[in-house]
Structure formats: C-alpha cells, structure tokens
DOKESE-362615 format. One line per 10 residues: number of its first residue (from 1); for each residue x, y, z of C-alpha. Coordinates in nm, 2 decimals, padded with zeros to 4 digits. Example, Ala and Ser with C-alpha at 12.3 -4.5 7.8 and 13.67 -1.06 7.14 Angstrom:
// residues 2
1> 01.23,-00.45,00.78 | 01.37,-00.11,00.71
END
This chain:
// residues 578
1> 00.91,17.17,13.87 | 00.70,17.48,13.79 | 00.90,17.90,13.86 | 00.89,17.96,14.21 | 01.09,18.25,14.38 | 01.29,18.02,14.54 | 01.35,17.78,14.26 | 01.39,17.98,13.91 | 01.61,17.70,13.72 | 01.55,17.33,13.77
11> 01.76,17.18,13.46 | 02.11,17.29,13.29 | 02.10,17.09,12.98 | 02.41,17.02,12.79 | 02.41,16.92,12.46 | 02.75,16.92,12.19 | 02.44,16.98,11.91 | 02.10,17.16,11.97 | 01.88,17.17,11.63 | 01.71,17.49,11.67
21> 01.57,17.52,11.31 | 01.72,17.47,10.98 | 01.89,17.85,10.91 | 02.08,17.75,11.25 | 02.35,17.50,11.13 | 02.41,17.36,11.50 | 02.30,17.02,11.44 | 02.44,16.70,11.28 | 02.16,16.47,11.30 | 01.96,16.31,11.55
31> 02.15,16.44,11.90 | 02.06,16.74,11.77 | 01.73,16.72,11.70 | 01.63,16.55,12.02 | 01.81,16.76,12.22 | 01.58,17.10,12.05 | 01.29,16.88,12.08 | 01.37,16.84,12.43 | 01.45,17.19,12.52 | 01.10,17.32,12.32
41> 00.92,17.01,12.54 | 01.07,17.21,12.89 | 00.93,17.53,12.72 | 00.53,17.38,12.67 | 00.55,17.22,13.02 | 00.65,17.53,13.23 | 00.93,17.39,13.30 | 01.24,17.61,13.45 | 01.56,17.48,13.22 | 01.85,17.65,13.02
51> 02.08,17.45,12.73 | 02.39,17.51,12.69 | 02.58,17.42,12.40 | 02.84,17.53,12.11 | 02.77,17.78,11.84 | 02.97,17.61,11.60 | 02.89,17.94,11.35 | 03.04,17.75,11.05 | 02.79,17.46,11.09 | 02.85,17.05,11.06
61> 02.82,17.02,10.65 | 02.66,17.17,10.38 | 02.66,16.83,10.12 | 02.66,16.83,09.77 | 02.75,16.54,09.52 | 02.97,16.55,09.22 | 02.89,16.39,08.91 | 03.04,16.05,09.04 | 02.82,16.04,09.39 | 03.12,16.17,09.59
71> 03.00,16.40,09.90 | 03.15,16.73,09.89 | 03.13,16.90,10.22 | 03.16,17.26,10.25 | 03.15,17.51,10.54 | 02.89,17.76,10.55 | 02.93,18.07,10.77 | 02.50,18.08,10.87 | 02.39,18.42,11.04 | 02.42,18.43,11.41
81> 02.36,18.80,11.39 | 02.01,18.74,11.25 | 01.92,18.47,11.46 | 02.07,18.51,11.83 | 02.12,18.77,12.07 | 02.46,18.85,12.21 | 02.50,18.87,12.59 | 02.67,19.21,12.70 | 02.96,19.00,12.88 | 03.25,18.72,12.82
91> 03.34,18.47,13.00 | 03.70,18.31,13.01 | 03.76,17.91,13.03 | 04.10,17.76,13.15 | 04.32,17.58,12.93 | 04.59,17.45,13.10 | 04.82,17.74,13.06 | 04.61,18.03,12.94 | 04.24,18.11,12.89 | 03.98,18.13,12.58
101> 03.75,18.40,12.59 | 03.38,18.33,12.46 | 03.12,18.58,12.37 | 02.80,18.42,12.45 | 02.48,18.40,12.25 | 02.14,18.37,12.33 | 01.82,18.20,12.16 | 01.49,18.20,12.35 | 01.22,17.89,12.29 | 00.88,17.99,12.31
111> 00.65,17.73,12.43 | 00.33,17.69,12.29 | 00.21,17.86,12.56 | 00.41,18.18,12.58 | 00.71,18.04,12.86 | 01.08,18.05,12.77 | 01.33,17.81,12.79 | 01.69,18.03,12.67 | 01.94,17.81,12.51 | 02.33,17.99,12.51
121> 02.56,17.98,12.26 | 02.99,18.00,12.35 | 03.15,18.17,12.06 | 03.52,18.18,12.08 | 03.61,18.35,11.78 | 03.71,18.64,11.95 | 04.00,18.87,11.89 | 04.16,18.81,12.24 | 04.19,18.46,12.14 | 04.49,18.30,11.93
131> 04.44,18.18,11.57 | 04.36,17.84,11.64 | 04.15,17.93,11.98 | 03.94,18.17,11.79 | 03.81,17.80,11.57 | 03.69,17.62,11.84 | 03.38,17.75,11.81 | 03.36,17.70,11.41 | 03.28,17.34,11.29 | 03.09,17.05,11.49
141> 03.26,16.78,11.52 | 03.56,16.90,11.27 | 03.90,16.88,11.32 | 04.15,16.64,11.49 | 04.16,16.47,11.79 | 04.30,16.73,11.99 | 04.03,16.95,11.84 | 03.70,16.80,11.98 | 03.91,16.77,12.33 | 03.92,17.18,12.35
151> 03.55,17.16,12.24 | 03.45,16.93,12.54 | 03.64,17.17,12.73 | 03.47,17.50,12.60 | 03.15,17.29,12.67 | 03.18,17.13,12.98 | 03.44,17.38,13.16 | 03.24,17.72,13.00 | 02.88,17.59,13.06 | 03.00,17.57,13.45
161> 03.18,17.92,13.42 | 02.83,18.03,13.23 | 02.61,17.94,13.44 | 02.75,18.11,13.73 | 02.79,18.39,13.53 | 02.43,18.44,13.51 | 02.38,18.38,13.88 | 02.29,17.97,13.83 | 02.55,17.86,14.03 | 02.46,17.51,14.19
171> 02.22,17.60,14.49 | 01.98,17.73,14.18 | 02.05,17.43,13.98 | 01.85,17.08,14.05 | 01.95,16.88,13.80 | 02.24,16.90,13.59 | 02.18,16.70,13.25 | 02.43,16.57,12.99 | 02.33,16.50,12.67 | 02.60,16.25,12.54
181> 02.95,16.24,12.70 | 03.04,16.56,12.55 | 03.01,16.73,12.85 | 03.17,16.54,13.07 | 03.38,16.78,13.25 | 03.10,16.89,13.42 | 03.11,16.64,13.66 | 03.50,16.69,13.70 | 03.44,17.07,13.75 | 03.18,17.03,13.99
191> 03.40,16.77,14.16 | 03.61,17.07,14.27 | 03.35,17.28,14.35 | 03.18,17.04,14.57 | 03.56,16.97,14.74 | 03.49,17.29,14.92 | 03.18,17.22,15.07 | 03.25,16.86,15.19 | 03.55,16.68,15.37 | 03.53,16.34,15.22
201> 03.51,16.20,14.87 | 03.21,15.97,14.95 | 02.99,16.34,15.05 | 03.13,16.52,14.70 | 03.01,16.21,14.48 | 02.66,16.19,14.65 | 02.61,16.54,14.61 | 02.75,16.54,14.28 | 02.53,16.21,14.21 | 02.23,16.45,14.35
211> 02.27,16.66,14.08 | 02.41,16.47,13.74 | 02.19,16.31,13.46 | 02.37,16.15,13.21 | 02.23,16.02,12.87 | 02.40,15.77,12.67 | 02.28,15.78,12.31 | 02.49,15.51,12.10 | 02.68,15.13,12.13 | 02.90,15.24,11.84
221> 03.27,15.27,11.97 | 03.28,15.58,11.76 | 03.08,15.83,11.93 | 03.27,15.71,12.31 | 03.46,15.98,12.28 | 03.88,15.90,12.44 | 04.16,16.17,12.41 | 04.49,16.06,12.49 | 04.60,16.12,12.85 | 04.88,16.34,12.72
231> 04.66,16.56,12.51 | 04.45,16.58,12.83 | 04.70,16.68,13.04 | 04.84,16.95,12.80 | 04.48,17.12,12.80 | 04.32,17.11,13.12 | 04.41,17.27,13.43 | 04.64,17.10,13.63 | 04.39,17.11,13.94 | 04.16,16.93,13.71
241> 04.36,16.69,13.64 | 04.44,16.49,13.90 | 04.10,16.46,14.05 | 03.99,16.28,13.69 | 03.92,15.90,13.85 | 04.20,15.63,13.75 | 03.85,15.42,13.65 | 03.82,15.65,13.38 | 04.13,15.61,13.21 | 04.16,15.33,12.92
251> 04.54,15.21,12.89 | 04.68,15.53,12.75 | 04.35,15.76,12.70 | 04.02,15.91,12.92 | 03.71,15.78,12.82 | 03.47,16.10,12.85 | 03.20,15.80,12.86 | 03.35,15.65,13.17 | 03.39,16.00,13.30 | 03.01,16.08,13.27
261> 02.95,15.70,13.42 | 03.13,15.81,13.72 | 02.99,16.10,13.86 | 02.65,16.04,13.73 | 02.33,15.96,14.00 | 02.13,15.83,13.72 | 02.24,15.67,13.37 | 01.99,15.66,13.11 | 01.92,15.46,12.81 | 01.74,15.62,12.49
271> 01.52,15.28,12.40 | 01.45,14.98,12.60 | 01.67,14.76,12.40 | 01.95,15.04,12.40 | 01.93,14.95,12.80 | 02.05,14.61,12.79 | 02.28,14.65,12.56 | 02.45,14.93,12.71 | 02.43,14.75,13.04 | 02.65,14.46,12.85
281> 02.91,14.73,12.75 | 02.93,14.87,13.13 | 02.81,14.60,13.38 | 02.87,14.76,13.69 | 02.63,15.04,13.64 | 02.24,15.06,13.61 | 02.10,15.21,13.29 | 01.75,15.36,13.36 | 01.57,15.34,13.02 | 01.39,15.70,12.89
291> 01.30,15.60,12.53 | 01.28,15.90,12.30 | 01.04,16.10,12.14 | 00.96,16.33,11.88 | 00.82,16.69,11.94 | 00.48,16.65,11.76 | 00.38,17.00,11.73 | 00.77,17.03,11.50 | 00.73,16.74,11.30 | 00.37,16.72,11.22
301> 00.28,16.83,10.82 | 00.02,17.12,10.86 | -00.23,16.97,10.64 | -00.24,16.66,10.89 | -00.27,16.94,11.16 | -00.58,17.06,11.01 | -00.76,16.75,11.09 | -00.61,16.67,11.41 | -00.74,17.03,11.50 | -01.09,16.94,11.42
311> -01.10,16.58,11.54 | -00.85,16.57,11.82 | -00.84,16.97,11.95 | -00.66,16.84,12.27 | -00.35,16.71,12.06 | -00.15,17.01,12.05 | -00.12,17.00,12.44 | -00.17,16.64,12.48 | -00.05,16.40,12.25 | -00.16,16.03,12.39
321> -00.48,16.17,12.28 | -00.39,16.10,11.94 | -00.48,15.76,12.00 | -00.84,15.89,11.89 | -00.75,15.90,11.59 | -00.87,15.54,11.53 | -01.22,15.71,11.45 | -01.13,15.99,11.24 | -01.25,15.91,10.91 | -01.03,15.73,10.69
331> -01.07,15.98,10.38 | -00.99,16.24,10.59 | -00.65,16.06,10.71 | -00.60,15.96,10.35 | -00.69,16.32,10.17 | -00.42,16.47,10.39 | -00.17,16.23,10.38 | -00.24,16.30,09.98 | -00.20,16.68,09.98 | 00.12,16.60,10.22
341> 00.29,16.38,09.90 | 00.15,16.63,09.64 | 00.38,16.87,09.78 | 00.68,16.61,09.88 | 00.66,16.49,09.47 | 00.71,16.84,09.39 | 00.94,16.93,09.58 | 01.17,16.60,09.47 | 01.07,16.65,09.09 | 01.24,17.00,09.08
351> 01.59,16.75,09.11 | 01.49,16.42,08.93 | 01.51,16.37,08.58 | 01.26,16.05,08.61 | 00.93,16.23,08.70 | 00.80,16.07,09.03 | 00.44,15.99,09.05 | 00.14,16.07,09.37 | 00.01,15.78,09.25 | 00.32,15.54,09.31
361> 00.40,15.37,09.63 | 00.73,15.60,09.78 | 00.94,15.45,10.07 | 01.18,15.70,10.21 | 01.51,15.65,10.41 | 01.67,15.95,10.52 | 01.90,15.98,10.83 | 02.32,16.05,10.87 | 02.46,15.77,10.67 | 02.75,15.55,10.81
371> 02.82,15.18,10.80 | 02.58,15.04,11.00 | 02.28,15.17,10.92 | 02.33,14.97,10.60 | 02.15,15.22,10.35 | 02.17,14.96,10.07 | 02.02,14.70,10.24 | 01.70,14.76,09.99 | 01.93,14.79,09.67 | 02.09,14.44,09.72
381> 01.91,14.28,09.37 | 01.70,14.53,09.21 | 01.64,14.32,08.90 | 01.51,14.01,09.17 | 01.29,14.30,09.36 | 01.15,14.43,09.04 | 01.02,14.07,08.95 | 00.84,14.04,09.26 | 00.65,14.37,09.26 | 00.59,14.35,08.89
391> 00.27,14.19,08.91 | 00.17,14.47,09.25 | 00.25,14.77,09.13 | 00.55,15.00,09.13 | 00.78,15.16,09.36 | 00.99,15.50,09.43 | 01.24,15.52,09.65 | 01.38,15.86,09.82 | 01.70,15.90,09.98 | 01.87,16.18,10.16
401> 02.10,16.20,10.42 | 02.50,16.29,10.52 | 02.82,16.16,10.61 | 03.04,16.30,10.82 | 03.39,16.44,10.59 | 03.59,16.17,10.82 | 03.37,15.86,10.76 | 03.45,15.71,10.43 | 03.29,15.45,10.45 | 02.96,15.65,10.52
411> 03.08,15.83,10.18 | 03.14,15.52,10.00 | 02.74,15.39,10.07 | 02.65,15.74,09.93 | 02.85,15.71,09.62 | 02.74,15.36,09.53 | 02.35,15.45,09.56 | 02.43,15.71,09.37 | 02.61,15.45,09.15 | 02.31,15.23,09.13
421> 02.06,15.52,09.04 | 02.26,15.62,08.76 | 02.27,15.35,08.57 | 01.96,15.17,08.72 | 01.74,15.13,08.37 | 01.46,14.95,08.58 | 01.14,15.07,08.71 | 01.17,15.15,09.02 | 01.24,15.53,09.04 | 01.52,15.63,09.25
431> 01.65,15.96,09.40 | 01.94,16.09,09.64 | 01.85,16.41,09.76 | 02.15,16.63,09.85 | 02.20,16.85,10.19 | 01.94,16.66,10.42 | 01.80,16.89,10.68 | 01.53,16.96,10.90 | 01.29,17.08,10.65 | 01.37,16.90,10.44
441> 01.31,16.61,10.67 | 00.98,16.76,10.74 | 00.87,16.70,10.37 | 00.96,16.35,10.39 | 00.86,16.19,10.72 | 00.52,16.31,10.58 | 00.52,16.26,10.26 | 00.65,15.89,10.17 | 00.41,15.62,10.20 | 00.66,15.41,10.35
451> 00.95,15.49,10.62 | 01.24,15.26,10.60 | 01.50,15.16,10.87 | 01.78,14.91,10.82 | 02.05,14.96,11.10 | 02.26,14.65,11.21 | 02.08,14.50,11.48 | 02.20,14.60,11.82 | 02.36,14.95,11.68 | 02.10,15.17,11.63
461> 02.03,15.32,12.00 | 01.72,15.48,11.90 | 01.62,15.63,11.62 | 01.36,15.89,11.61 | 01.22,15.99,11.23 | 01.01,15.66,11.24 | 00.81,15.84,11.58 | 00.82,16.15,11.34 | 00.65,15.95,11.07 | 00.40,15.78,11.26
471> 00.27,16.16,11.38 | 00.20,16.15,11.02 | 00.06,15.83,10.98 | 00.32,15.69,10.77 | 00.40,15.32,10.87 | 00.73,15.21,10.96 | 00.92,14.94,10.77 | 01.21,14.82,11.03 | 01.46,14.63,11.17 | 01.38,14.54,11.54
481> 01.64,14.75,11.67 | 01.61,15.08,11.86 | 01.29,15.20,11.96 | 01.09,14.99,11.67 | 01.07,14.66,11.89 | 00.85,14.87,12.11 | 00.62,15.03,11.87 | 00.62,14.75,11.63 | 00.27,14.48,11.60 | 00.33,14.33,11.29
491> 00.09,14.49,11.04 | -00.05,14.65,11.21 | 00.19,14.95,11.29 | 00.40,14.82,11.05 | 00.66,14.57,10.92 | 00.96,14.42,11.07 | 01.26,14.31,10.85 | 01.45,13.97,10.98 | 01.47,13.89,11.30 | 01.55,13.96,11.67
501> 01.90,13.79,11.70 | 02.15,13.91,11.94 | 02.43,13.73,11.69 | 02.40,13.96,11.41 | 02.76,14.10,11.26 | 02.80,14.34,11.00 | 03.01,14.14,10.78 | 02.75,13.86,10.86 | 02.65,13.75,10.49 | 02.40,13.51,10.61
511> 02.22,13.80,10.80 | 02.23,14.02,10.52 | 02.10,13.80,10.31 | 01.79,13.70,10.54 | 01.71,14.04,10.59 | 01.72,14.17,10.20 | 01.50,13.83,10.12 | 01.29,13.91,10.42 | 01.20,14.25,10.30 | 01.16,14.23,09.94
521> 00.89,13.95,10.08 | 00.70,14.20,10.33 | 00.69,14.42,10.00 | 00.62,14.20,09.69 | 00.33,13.98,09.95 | 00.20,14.25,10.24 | 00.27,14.63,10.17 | 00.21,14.69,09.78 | -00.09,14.50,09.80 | -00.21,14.65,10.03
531> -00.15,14.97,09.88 | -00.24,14.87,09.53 | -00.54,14.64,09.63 | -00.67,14.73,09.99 | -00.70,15.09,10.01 | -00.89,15.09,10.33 | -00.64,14.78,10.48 | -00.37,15.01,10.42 | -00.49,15.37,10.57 | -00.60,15.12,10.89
541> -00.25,15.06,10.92 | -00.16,15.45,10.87 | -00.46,15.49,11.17 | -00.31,15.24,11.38 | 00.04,15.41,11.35 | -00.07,15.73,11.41 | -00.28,15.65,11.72 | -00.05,15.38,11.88 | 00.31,15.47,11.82 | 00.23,15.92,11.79
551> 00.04,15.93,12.10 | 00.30,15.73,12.30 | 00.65,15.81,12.09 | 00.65,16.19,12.19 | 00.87,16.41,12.40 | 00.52,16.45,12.62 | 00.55,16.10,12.75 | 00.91,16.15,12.74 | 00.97,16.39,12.97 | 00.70,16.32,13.17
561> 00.95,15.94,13.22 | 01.27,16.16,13.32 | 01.02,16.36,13.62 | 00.89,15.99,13.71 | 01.21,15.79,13.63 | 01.50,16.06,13.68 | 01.47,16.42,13.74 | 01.25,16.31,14.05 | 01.44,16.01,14.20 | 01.82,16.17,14.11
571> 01.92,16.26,14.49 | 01.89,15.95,14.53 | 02.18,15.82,14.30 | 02.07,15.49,14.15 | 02.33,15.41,13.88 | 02.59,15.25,14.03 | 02.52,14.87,14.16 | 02.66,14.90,14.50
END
C-alpha cells in the first residue's frame, strides 16, 4: 500500500467527526479521536489515504456548569481561516429537489516522517445556499431528526461527488472506509455508479463488496442512526431511492446501520468482545474484530517521552517495542510519572477550592458522559469508602467530561456529581472539570495515578483513554467490558471491577451493588496499599502497563490488523454468511 504511479490513493476514509487538535472543534469524543489517530497512523506508514468529513465550523459543545451542576452548552464559531486551506472550487450535492453547494476545506497530516495524508472539510454555509442549507455544516450532531439526515447526505453523497472532483473517482480508490454508519450513502451512491458498469445486481454488490469497509463502533441503540422513510424520501434523489434495499428498512424508517451492513465486503468490530456482541444484534453477518488503538506519539506526556527516547529510541516508529520498558529503571518511570502530576495538580488547582495534593493517590474518569457509562458508580457511599481507606491513605478524584445538549440523563449524572462535590465535607477531594478536551485529556491520562472505567457491561464497544493511559504508565481500574478484558491480568496491568456476566441490566440493583462493593474492595485492600506501602509493587504495575497493554494497544498494531485482516482480504467480501 505504499505511492506508486499507478496507485496514488488506496483509502477514502469517512468519518462524521475527525479530532484534528483541540482549536479544531470537529470532534465529540472518542469517534473522533480515533478516527485522527487513524488518519495521522496512514500518514507515519506511507500510506496513500484521504478523510473526508464535516467541518461542523460551530463545533459539538463548548460546556460550562452553572452554580447548580447544570451543563450549559454553547456554540463557538472556532477559526477555519487560521487552520485550513480552502480549495479553489465547490462542489454541489443533490437533495431531492435542488442542490447544496459546499466550499471545501483542506487540512494536511504530517507523518512523523514528512508524508501527507489531506483530510477535507464540506462547508455549506455558502451564500448560494438557503437559510437552513447554509447550517448543515454548523453543529455535530445538533439539530433534529431531519437535521443529521441532510448531514449524512452532505457526507456520504458529497464525499462521492468530492472525491471525483479531485480526480479519485473509483478506479484510483481501493478501499472505501466508513467510520460509523454516518456515511452510509456511500454504498447507495456507488450502487448507481457501479449499475453502469455491470448488468446484474449480484456483479454491482461484489464489486461494491470489493471496495466498502464498514466499522461499527457502539451496541447502544442510540448511535444506529434510522430516519423515517418519509424524511428520506423528501431529501434524496429520487434515483437514489429506490435502489435503497427493502432489508434496510425497519417498519416505517432506514436503518443507516443496516445500510452500511449491506453493501459492506468486510464488517468490523472495535474490541473482541464488541464482536460477539454485535454479531448477537445482526446474526446474519460476520463481524471481523480490529480492536483500537491509541496514537502513542499524540497521547504520550513529553516528560515520559524523554525517557522512552533514551531507553526505547525505536518507540517513536515502533511501539510493541515499548514492551522494554520492563527494564527501564523504576525511578526513572516513577520521576516522570511525578513531573507529569506536578503539572496535572496545577493545572486542576487553578479551579478547586480544596488544594489537591502530588502526594495523594488521584483516580481520574474523564470521557462523554451518558447513562451507561455509570460515572457515579465510585460515588455510591462515600462515607462507607472513606472508612475503608481511612486507615491506607487518602484519595482525589478528577472528573471531566460532556453530555450531549439532548441527553438528559447524561446531564443529570453531571449535575448530581457536581451535587455530591458540593456538599461532600469528607476527605476525599473531588473535582468536575468543565469543557473536556483533547489537551485537556492529555494532562490527565498522564497525570492521575489511577484511570477509572465503569460502563455497563456489554455497552461500552471500546473505549480508548485506558490504551492512552497505559502509554503513560498509569494502570487501569475497569469493568471487563470493551477492550479492558483483553489487556486486563489482574494486578498486574491492573484491576477489574465485578464480573464478566452477560446478564448485567442497567437498572440491575444487584449488579450495581456488586460492582460499587467490589471496587471500594480493590481500593481499600490492593491499590492504596500499594501506593501508600509498596512503592516499588506499585510502579511494577505502572511497568507492566506500560510494556504490555502500550506496546500492543496502539494504532501501529492496529492498522497493521486492518492490512492483515481487511484492507488486504476486502475483494474478497467476507461479511455476509452465505
């Protein structure tokens, strides 16, 4: 997959969200991020690729709290003049009756080694455009219904019209990859393209099948995208239409999941367990599993770098060879990891009124905040956790992280930590962080002593700041969901909480209740004395992290599984079972 004359652009990949950097507000959360690490991975390896995506100039949220807890999102118009490059043409995408013009942006990733992977932007506030077409291109994942439908549309439809705008029509592109169902009318606009070239449907879906990744990223119902069949028909071309499969359609609306599903040669999975249980959610089709990574050269703290650099020099272009860092000397690992904290306490006592201490045991848990990621798990009974750590030591706990405006439930668990901070008089030290982002996230994954995870089992599909973490050497405190059940040796890369059990629920009291006693034991009896009482146990744990779970839980290994697993074998169409 390296340039050659005859084959200048392997991969097209389409993602709703690409997280650039942090003054680019293009990114929600974790999508986001993995979909930038991604595209930076195809940049170090040589590889030819573009992304497409949205420029969403108005961004997802910019969060503050009121005095009560309560989220406040705000829109923030971030610079696209400052940070892309406008392309000296327009394209124009058909909406069932009329067409919205999109000026088109461009941001080039630099590999570490001086390639360039360009990443294009569709802007549709343009003054051709009507009032409400001109906002398309303004919030991610804002408005109604009817809303994200015209954005799937810009995405899908205008990537297409893009790409052939810049001379990648689909002799020059291999491998057509969707990041999430967002983009599913790729595979219905390539549909009609490929009806020209063959005479029966079983030749358009195996060349179609030749050409379309899909990855599936979440079992939550919420983030299947369906539009009502109505709304669909209002906005896409007619032609389009009626060559969407009836097997896509869900009583009265299209499933953009189902869409993907159907013209895709390969499925993947994001995490081993995501697999199987996808595979329970849509039997008839193979899931390849791809678990995730993190891009190590992002997400690493510099001071960590530094002796990485002199132990490891290889890591920067191979990370498996972190696993050396078994013998790097373990005041060297824990000096680092000390300078790294100095500057995360800092940074957090510039908001908190309790001064938060280098010397005090910090967990952190930061990520986008909805239901079942349970956030409160840990706040269950303070007053029972303070009694057993009292005779340990103490604890601080940092938290950060966003709802989405919609999701009021996600805004309720916000509020009520907040809540509990307020008028928590114990001594554990608490702190909600407002406006999570990626440097921010940089701070923490590096700084805390502890990273904490406590999704309902079986709906967390991945998860990737525990991998950013463990570049670190901070030790991950879990649930066995996501990727954790295949990085996790109890204490040794770090801690479960509960159990694997299919049967989990998240009104499930019982399960709570298991998994708040559960880890307020792996704290009070294994972590904090270990911290507190076994220095040297404990930075063997960060060692083991670091070398096990960042050498193998990078985009490296990662992408090097979709050559082997996907990009490779795609002409052949495996996702179906025939």
């Amino acid at each position: 997959m390296k340039k050659t004359k005859d084959n200048f652009l392997d991969v097209a990949y389409f993602s709703m969200e690409v997280a650039i950097n942090s003054e680019m507000m293009t990114y929600s959360g974790g999508l986001g991020v993995l979909a930038g690490d991604t595209l930076k991975t195809f940049a170090d390896f040589k590889y030819t690729a573009v992304g497409i995506t949205i420029l969403h100039e108005q961004g997802y949220v910019k969060q503050s709290l009121d005095s009560a807890g309560q989220q406040i999102s705000k829109s923030v118009l971030w610079n696209k003049e400052e940070n892309l490059t406008k392309l000296p043409f327009t394209i124009e995408v058909p909406l069932s009756d009329h067409v919205v013009v999109c000026a088109i942006w461009q941001y080039n990733i630099e590999g570490q080694f001086g390639d360039i992977v360009p990443v294009y932007f569709l802007d549709s506030n343009l003054p051709q455009n009507t009032e409400y077409d001109r906002t398309f291109t303004s919030h991610l994942y804002g408005g109604d219904r009817f809303y994200r439908l015209c954005q799937e549309q810009l995405l899908g439809l205008g990537g297409l019209i893009l790409l052939e705008m810049l001379n990648y029509n689909s002799d020059k592109v291999r491998i057509y990859h969707l990041n999430e169902g967002h983009a599913s009318f790729v595979g219905l606009a390539l549909y009609e393209q490929a009806k020209k070239l063959f005479s029966t449907h079983i030749e358009v879906i195996d060349y179609i099948g030749s050409k379309l990744v899909f990855t599936t990223h979440t079992p939550v119902e919420a983030g299947h995208d369906r539009f009502l069949i109505s709304d669909v028909k209002h906005t896409l071309p007619a032609s389009l239409f009626e060559k969407i499969p009836q097997e896509c359609f869900l009583e009265d609306k299209l499933c953009m999941t189902l869409l993907s599903l159907y013209f895709s040669g390969i499925v993947t999975g994001v995490a081993k367990m995501h697999e199987k249980v996808t595979e329970k959610m849509f039997p008839e089709y193979d899931i390849i599993p791809v678990t995730n990574g993190a891009y190590h050269l992002e997400w690493t703290h510099p001071d960590l770098k530094k002796v990485y650099d002199e132990y490891i020099p290889e890591w920067t272009i191979d990370p498996s060879s972190l696993r050396k860092a078994i013998s790097i000397p373990d005041e060297k690992i824990w000096d680092a990891h000390v300078e790294a904290k100095k500057k995360l306490i800092k940074y957090v006592n510039q908001f908190s009124e309790n001064e938060f201490s280098v010397d005090v045991c910090t967990l952190g848990y930061a990520r986008r905040f909805t239901s079942y990621k349970r956030p409160a798990l840990i706040l269950a009974d303070l007053e029972k956790l303070e009694n057993m750590i009292s005779a340990v030591g103490s604890l601080q706990i940092i938290f950060a992280g966003k709802a989405h405006p919609s999701d009021e439930k996600g805004k309720d668990s916000i509020r009520g930590i907040y809540e509990i901070i307020q008028k928590h008089q114990g001594k554990i030290k608490m702190i909600f962080l407002e406006d999570y982002n990626m440097e921010m996230a940089k701070k923490l994954v590096a700084g805390v002593d502890i990273w904490l995870n406590t999704p309902l089992q079986k709906f967390e599909a991945s998860g990737t700041s525990g991998m950013k973490a463990s570049f670190n050497g901070v030790p991950h405190l879990s649930v066995l969901d996501g990727w954790w059940p295949e990085g996790w040796t109890e204490g040794v890369t770090g801690w479960s909480i509960g159990k694997n059990s299919s049967e989990a629920r998240i009104d499930d009291l019982t399960s709570w209740n298991f998994e708040v006693e559960d880890l307020y034991q792996k704290l009070a009896t294994n972590i904090l004395p270990l911290y507190y009482q076994d220095r040297l146990g404990f930075i063997k744990i960060m060692k083991h992290a670091l070398a096990l779970n960042g050498s193998h839980f990078n985009t490296y290994r990662m992408m090097n599984d979709y050559v082997a697993k996907v990009y490779f074998p795609l002409k052949n169409g495996l996702n179906k079972k025939w």
